[in-house]
C-alpha positions, 0 to 999 in steps of 0.5 A: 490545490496543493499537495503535501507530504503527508497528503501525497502517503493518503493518496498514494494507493489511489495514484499507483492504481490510477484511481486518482481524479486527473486533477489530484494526479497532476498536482501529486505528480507536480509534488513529485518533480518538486520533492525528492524523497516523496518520489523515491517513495513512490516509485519504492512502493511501485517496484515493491508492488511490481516484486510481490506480484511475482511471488510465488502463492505457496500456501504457509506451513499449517503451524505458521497459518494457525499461529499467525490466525491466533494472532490476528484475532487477539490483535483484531478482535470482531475482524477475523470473522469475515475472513474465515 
């Protein structure tokens, strides 16, 4: 099995989480000793999750939160409900 770039982006959450099957993680890992920009990618994307993490959970501005839910539903029609 071989892993590509685009492959390695669909695989991506499952591999930072450490939900990836080992054999998949082996060969995404060989692609990233392979491939420098998938690397940079990956550890980019671990570090955002790191930062994120330490946000604080403030709640939004009640305009924000009302403009931003008026959003998601014309956007998302049928999705929004579960949610609220």
């Amino acid at each position: 099995m071989t892993i590509d770039c685009g492959k390695l982006a669909d695989l991506l959450f499952d591999f930072v989480s450490g939900e990836l099957p080992d054999d998949q993680r082996e060969v995404l890992e060989a692609h990233l000793k392979a491939c420098r920009p998938c690397y940079v990618h990956v550890e980019t994307y671990r570090v955002t999750i790191t930062l994120t993490r330490k946000l604080p959970c403030d709640r939004l501005p009640p305009e924000f939160e009302r403009r931003l839910r008026d959003l998601l539903i014309r956007e998302c029609p049928g999705q929004m409900g579960a949610a609220e």
